[in-house]
N, C-alpha and C positions, 0 to 999 in steps of 0.2 A: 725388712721389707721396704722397697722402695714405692714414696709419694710423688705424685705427681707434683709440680707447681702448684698448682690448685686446689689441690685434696688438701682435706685437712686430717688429723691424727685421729684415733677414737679418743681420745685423753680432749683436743679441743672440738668435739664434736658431743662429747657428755658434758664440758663445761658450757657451751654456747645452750643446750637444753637446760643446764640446770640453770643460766642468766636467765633464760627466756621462763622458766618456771616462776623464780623468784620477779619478775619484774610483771608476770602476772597477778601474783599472788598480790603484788605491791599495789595492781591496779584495781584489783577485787576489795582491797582492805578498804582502800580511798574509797571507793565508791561506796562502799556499806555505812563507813563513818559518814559523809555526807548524807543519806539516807535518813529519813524518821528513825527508824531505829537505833541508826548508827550514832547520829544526836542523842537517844537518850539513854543509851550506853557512855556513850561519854561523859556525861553529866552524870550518871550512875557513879563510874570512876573516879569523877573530880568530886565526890560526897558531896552533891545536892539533895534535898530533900523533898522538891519541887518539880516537876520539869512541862514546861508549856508547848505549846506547839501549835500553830494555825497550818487546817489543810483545807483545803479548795473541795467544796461540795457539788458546786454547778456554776460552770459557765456562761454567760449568758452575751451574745457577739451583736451591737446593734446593725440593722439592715434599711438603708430606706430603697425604697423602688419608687422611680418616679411614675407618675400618675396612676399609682397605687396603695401609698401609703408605709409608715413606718414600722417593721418588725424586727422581734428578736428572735436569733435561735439559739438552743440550748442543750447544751453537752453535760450530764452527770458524771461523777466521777466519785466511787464507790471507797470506801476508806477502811472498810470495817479490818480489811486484811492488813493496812499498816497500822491502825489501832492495837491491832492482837501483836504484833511485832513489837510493840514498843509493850505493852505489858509483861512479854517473853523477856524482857531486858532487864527484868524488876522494878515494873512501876503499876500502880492501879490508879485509874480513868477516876479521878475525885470530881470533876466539873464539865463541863460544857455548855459552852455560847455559841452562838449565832448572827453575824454579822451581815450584809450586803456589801460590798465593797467597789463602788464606783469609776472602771476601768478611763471611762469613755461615755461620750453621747454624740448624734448624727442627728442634724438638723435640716431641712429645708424648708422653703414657703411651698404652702400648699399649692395643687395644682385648678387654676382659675378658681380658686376663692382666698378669702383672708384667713391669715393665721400659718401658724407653723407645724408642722409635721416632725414627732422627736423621738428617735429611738434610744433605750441606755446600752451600756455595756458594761458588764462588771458580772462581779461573782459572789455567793453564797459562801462564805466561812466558817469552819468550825474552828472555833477555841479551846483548847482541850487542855485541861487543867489533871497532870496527874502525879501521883502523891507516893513517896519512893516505900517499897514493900520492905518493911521490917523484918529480918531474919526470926524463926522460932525458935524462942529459949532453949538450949539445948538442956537433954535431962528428963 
């Protein structure tokens, strides 16, 4: 059967698929590894027995408006589902802390009187402390 110039074969039309298969998969894997989970899966792998992690609870972006004062507004961001992720890995939630974590602040002089006007920016963290799950004795 004759190709065109341009046609490719079905021989490099099922390789060019199976490239493109494997170089997603390759992009999916990267990306999980970099992921909470994908972290403590690794450390799972590398026999730790520990594995920590800080993740962002709440947002908080300073705002000043002039001749009306200095606010913050605030974005949540819910964690419980990469929590359970990273337990799915083989590990159990042994601690957790709580930090504020100070991005930023916005300052001005107040408008016709003394004094300053100051918003923060930063975020709530959690420290999560978890403790790698022992196999059961077989038997």
């Amino acid at each position: 059967m004759a190709m065109g110039l341009f046609s490719k074969t079905p021989e490099e039309l099922a390789a060019k698929a199976a490239r493109d298969a494997q170089a997603t998969a390759a992009r999916e894997e990267a990306a999980f590894r970099a992921s909470p989970a994908g972290q403590a899966l690794t450390a799972r792998e590398r026999g730790d027995r520990l594995f920590q992690i800080d993740l962002a609870l709440s947002t908080s972006r300073a705002l000043i408006v002039p001749m009306f004062g200095a606010y913050a507004t605030k974005k949540d961001h819910a964690q419980v589902t990469t929590l359970e992720a990273i337990e799915r890995q083989g590990w159990r939630l042994e601690n957790v802390g709580y930090v504020f974590r100070v991005l930023g602040t916005e300052s001005r002089d107040k408008f016709l009187a003394s004094g300053q006007q100051e918003a923060v920016s930063g975020e709530i963290v959690g420290v999560y402390l978890f403790r790698v799950v022992e196999a059961a004795p077989a038997g």
